[in-house]
N, C-alpha and C positions, 0 to 999 in steps of 0.2 A: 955760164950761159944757159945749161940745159935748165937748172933751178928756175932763172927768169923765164923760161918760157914756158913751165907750167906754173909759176905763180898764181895768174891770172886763174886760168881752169881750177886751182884750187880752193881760189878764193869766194870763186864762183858758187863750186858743191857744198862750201861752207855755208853761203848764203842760203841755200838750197833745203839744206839741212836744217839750218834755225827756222827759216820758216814753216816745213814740217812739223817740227817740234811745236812749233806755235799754235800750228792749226787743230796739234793732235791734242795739246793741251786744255783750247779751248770745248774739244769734243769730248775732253773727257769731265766736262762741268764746271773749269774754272776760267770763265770768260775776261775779257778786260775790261775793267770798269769804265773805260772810256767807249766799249760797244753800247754799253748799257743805257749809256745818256741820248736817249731817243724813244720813241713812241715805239710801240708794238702790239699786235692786234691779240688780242686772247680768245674773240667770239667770231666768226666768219659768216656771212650771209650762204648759205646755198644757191645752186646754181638759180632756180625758181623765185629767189627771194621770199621765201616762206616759211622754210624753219633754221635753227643758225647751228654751226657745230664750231667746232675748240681746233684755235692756232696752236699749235706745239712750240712756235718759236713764242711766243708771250707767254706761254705757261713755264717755261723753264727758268722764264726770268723772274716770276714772280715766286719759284719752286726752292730758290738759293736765299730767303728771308730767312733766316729764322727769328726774328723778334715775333709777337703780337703782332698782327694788321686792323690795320683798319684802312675803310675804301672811304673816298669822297667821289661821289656819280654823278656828273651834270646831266639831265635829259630837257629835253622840248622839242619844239619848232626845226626841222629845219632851215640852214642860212638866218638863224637865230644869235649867233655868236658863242656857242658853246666851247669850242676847238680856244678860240680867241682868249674868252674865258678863264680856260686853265691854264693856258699862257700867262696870264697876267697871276693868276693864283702863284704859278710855278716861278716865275721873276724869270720867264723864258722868251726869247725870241721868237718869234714864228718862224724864220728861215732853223734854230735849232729842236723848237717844241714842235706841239700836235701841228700838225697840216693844218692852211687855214687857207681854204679857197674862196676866190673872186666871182666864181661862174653860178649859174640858178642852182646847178644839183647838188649834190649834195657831197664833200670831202670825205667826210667821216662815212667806213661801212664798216657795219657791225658796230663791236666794242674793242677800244685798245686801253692801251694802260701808259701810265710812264714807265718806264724800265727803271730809275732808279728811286725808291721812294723817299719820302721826306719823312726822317728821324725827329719824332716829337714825344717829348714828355706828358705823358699823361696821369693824373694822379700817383705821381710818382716811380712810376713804371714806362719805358724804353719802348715808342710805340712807331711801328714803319709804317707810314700812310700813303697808299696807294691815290693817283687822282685816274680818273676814268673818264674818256669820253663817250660818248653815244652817238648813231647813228639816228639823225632827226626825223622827226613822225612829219608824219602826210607830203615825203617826197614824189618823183612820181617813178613808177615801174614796180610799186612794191602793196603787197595786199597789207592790208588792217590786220592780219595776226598777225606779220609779220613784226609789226610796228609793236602791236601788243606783247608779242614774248620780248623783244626788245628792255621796253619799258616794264615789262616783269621782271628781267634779271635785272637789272639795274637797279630795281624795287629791294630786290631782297640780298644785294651782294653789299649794297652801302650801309655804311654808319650814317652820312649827310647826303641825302640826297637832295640837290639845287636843282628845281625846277625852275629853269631858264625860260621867261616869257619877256618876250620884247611889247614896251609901253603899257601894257595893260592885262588883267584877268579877265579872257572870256568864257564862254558857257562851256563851250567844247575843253576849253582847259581843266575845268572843274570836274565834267566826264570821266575823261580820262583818268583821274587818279582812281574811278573806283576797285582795281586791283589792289593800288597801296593802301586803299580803306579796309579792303578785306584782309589783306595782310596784315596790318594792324590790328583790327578789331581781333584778330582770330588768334595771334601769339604776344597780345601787349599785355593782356591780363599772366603771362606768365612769367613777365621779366622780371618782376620782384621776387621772385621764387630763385630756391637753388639750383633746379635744371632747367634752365629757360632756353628753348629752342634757337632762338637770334630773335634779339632785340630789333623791333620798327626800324627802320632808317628814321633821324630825322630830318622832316620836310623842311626844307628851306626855298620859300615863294621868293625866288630874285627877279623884279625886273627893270631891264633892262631900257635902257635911252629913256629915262622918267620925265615926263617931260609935264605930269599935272601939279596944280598949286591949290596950295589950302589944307590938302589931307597929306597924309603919311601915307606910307604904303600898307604897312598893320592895318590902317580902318578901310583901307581900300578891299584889301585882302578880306578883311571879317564882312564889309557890305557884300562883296562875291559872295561870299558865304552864306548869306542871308537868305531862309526861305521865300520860292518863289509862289506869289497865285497862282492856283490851277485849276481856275473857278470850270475848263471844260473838258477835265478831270485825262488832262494827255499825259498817257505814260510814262514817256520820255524824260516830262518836267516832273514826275513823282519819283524818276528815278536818281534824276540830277538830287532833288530836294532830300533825298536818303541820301547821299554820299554827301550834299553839305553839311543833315545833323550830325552826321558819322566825322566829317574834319572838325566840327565848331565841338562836338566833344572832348574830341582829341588834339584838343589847342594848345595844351602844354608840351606837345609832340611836334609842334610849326612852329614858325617864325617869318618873318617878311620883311626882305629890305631889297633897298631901290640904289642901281647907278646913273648918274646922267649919263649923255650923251659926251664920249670922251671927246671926240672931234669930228665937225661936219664933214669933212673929208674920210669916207669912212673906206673906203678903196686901200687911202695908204696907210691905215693904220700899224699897219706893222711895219713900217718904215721909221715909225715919231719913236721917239724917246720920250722920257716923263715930263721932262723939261717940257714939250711941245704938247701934250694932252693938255684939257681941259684939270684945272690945279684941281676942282671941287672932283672931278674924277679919280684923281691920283690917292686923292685923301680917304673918299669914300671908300676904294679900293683897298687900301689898307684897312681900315677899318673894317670890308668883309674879311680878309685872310685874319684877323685877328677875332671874327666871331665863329670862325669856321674854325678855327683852332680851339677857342673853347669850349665848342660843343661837341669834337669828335670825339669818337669811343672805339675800344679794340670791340671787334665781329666777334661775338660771342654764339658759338652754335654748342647745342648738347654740355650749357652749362661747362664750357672750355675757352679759350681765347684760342685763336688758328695762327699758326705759323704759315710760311708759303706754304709746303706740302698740302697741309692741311686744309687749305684756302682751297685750291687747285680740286682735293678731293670731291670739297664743297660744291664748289662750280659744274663740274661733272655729274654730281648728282642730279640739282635743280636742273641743269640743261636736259638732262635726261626728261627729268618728268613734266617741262616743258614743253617736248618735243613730243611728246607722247599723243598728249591729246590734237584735237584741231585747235582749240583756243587754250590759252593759257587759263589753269583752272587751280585756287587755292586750295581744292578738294584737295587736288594732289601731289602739292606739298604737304600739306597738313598730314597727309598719308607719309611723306616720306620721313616726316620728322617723330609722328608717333610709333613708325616700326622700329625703333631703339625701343621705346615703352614698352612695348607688345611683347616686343621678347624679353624683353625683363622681367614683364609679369607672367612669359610663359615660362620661363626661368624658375620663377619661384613658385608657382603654381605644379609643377613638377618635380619640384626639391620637396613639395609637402608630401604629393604624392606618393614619391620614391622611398619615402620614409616607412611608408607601410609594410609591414611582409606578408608577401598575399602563398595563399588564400584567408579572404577574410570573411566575415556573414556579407551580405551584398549590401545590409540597411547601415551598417559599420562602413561600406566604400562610400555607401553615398553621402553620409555625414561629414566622411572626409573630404570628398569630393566639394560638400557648397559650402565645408571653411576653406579650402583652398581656392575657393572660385569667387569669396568674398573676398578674399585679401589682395588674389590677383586686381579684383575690379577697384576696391580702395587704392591701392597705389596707379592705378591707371588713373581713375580719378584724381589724384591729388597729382599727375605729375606729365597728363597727357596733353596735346595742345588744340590750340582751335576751338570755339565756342560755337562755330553753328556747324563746321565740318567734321570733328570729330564722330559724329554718328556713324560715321561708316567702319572707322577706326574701332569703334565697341561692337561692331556686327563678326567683324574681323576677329578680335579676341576671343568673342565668344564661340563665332564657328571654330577654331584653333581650339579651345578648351574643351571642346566637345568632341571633336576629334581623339585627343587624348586620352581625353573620360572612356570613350569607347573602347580604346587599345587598352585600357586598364580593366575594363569589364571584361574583355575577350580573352586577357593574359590572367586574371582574378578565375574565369570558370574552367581554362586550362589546367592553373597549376588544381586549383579545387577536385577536379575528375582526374587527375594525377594522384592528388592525395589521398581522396576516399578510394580509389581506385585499388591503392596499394594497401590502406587497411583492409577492404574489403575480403582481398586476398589472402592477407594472412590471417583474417577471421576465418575463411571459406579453408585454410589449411590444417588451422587450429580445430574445427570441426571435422576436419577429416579426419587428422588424428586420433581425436579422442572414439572415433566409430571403429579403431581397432587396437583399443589399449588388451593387453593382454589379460590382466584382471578386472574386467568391466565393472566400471563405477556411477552410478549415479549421481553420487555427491561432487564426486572431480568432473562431469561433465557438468554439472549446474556451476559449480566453480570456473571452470572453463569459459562456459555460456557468458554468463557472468561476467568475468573480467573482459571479455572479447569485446562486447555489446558494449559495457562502459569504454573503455579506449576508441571503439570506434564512434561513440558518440561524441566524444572529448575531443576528439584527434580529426575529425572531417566533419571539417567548415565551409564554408563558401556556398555559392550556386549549386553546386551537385548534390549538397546533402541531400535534400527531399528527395530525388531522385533515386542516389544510395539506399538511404534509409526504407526506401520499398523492397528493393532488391535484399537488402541486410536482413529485414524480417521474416518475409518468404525464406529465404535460405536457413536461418535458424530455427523455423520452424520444421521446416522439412528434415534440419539437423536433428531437432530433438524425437519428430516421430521414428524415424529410423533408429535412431540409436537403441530410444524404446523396446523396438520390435527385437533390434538385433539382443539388448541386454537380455531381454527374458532368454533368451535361445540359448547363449551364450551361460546366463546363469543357471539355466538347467543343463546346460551341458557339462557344465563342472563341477557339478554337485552331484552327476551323474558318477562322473572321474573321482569324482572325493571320496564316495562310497566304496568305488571300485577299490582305491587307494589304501581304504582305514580296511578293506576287509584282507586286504595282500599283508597288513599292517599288524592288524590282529591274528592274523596265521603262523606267520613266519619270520615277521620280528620280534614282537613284544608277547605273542603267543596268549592273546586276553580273548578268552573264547566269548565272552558277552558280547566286548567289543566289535570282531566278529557278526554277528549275529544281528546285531545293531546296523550294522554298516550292511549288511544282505537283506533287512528287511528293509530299509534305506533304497537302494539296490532297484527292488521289486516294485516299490509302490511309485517309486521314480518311472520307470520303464512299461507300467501297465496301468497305473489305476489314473495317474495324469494325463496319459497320453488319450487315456478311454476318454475322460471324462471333460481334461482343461485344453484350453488351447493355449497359444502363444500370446494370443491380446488376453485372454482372462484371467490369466497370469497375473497380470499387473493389477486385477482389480478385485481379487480375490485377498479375505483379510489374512490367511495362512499364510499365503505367495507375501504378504506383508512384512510379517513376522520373520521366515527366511531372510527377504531384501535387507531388513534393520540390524541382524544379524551378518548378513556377509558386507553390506556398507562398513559397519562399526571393526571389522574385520579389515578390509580390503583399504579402507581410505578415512583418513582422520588428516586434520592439518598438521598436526606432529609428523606422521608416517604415513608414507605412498606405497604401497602395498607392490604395486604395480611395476613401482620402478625399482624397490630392492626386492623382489622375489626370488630372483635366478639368488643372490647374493644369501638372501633365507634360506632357501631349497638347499643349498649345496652347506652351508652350515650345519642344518638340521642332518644332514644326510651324514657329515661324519660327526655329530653328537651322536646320534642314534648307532653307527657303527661302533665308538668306543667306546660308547654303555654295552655293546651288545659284545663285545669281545672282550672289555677288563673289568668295568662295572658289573656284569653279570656273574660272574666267579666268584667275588668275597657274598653274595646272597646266596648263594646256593643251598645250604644250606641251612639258611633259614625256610622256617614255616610260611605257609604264602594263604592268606584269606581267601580269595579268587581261586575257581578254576582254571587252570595254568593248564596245556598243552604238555608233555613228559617226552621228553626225547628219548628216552634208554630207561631200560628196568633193571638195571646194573646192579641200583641201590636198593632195591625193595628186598624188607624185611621177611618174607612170606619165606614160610623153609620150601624147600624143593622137596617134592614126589618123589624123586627118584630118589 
């Protein structure tokens, strides 16, 4: 008993349950394909009725595609039969297709889609085709751009676009397409190319209740087309007669066909089955779904076919730059399909650049500079779109390449004053150095000189050199008077020392009284007769003071031997050669006979008898 009484309640939460799961399922993107069998809005009118923004619930539906799309977009008139139209395209009802209203205004707002699309083979390739209604021109409550962005996107979202006109072509209908003209003219010269922006829709003039004898609709179509007189030269008809030459060029891009009148009774139309249409209706109607089927093509943007996502992204873009302006302006798409281009070629116009390793001479950056800003422009050229909007698009690249050009001038005299910077230094070190070597040389400071000056001229490039190269000079010259001054001082101070040295030498080591005597009159004429008579600067320019310099040079510094740097290592050599000649070396001579006057330490050994 207690089971049966919560059966129900059970049965109930069950219920409860799956339908959660149902709900949650579909939110998480996998709808039922029987929601999908219905119309859904993708473009929304704003409150104003003046620019249009994106339904979320028609974009998700067209987001779960993944084949190829392709779009078929009816636009006109409306209360024209467009709604009706794709009903009949779709082999749909009007109580289950698009809305198809009895009243003057207008059913359709904005743009919808069919939710599920029609799988068709296309050159062999698995294509979902999208069919689109539109919201019809010159209803009332709504401005002329409105109507214009309208008939914009519809321009550039379809493969076919069916320009739905009932009975006849008039003036104002011809008007109107000049966006689809300029859209044309501005991206059709790029379809036979490998990146082709998106291919024209093409135009197909359908009209509707045909009710004239004798022509066809083609020569109907071409007479519209046909330049008007404008013998009292009005604007308006010069403007109409430019967008006719512009379609009568682009006639392999149109086509023209006619339906009767399916039935007088035009209220119940969506009540009749085929059976009750006019038969020459029925027929002709199949015959358009079968010209419309061989002329569609997958939406090809940026040289790709679009999947849903991809569509969606699409749509979003053009809305954007739709909405941008007051009126719909081909400028600015043309903008939004060559900024893939632009950065392409900024891409690679920066790949050359980056190739360089700076610091380089400046007349080396700039040669680099306009090959890479020719090859950027050559592929802009061969691969940008738009034939009379483009220009802005080359204004663009170039202010962007120039930009760049500039960062690389500014990053080119940075690392430059970086680099001569850091020679400069160690040349300004390297001269330091050598103004206090311990054995002053002239020949290892011109060597010095020398090497320093080549590497820094070798080594610092760029914009700063000139600048460097001022400062470099000055400083090496101020290096080499200095050193001048200091060498004479220096080499008379040591020669002073040397004297002192050979006379301590001749004394008391080697005991060479000449020697001696040599090294004191050395000594004297060092310390009184130069100081009377030479200075420090005349030093250097006296030919005596020569004769010394070439003697302690050949002495102090050779490229074999640096005097300077193994001295201490000399000195301390010499000092115990001289020690152990002077303690074992001098013992087996002793007794020899000596040529020189020799010093005698002890009269120990002399032969002389003693007095006492």
């Amino acid at each position: 008993m207690g089971r049966e009484r919560w059966a129900p309640g059970i049965h109930a939460v069950a219920l409860v349950l799956i339908a959660v799961a149902a709900a949650a399922g579909v939110a998480a993107g996998d709808p039922d394909p029987d929601e999908l069998e219905r119309a859904f809005p993708i473009v929304e009118p704003d409150y104003g009725h003046t620019k249009l923004r994106l339904s979320e619930q028609g974009l998700e539906a067209i987001r779960r595609i993944e084949n190829p799309i392709a779009v078929v977009g009816v636009i006109g008139p409306y209360r024209s039969g467009k709604s009706f139209l794709l009903n009949q395209l779709l082999s749909l009802s009007c109580d289950k297709g698009f809305g198809v209203g009895h009243m003057r205004d207008t059913k359709t707002k904005g743009i919808w889609i069919w939710g599920t699309p029609v799988e068709m083979d296309v050159d062999g390739s698995k294509v979902s085709v999208l069919y689109l209604d539109t919201e019809g021109f010159e209803s009332v409550g709504k401005s002329n751009v409105y109507d214009d962005r309208i008939f914009a996107l519809a321009t550039v979202l379809s493969s076919v676009l069916i320009y739905n006109l009932p009975e006849t072509v008039r003036e104002a209908d011809i008007s109107r397409l000049s966006f689809a003209v300029e859209i044309a003219e501005e991206f059709y010269g790029r379809v036979k190319g490998q990146d082709v922006a998106f291919e024209p829709a093409k135009l197909l003039w359908l009209i509707q209740r045909d009710f004239l004898q004798g022509k066809s609709v083609q020569q109907m179509v071409n007479e519209a087309l046909q330049r008007v007189p404008n013998d009292n030269g009005d604007k308006y008809i010069d403007e109409v007669n430019q967008i006719r030459d512009s379609l009568a060029i682009m006639g392999d891009n149109s086509t023209a066909f006619s339906l009767p009148q399916p039935h007088l009774q035009r209220t119940k139309l969506c009540e009749m089955e085929d059976k009750e249409l006019e038969p020459l209706y029925v027929k002709r109607r199949e015959e358009l779904k079968q010209l419309v089927a061989s002329i569609v093509k997958p939406k090809i943007v940026q040289g790709k076919t679009l999947n849903g996502k991809d569509f969606v992204s699409f749509l979003q873009q053009i809305l954007e730059a739709l909405n941008k302006g007051e009126i719909p302006s081909t400028g600015s798409l043309v903008e939004i399909f060559n900024k893939a281009i632009l950065d392409r070629c900024l891409k690679v116009y920066r790949e050359k650049m980056d190739g360089l390793g700076l610091p380089i001479p400046v007349d080396k950056l700039q040669q680099v500079h306009e090959m890479a800003n020719a090859e950027a422009r050559l592929i802009f050229d061969k691969q940008h779109f738009g034939k009379h909007h483009a220009a802005q698009s080359v204004l663009k690249l170039e202010d962007e390449i120039k930009k760049v050009y500039r960062n690389f001038l500014l990053a080119n005299e940075y690392q430059s004053s970086k680099l001569c910077e850091a020679r400069f230094s160690e040349c300004e070190d390297k001269m330091d150095h050598l103004q206090v070597l311990k054995l002053p040389s002239m020949a290892k400071f011109n060597a010095g000189f020398t090497h320093c000056n080549q590497s820094f001229i070798r080594e610092c490039v760029g914009p700063a050199k000139e600048s460097y190269d001022r400062r470099m000079s000055k400083m090496l010259v101020k290096s080499r008077a200095l050193f001048i001054k200091e060498y004479n001082n220096k080499l008379f101070n040591w020669l002073v020392t040397f004297s002192l040295v050979m006379v301590v030498i001749g004394r008391f080591v080697i005991k060479f009284f000449l020697l001696e005597i040599v090294a004191w009159v050395m000594f004297i004429f060092l310390e009184t007769y130069t100081r009377m008579f030479w200075s420090a600067e005349s030093l250097y320019y006296n030919p005596a003071w020569h004769i010394i310099v070439s003697s302690w040079e050949t002495i102090v510094y050779s490229p074999v031997l640096d005097l300077d740097r193994w001295a201490i290592p000399i000195v301390i050599m010499l000092a115990f050669g001289i020690i152990y000649w002077r303690c074992f070396g001098g013992r087996r001579k002793r007794g020899r006979g000596s040529l020189l006057p020799l010093y005698k330490s002890s009269y120990k050994n002399s032969s002389r008898p003693r007095s006492d």
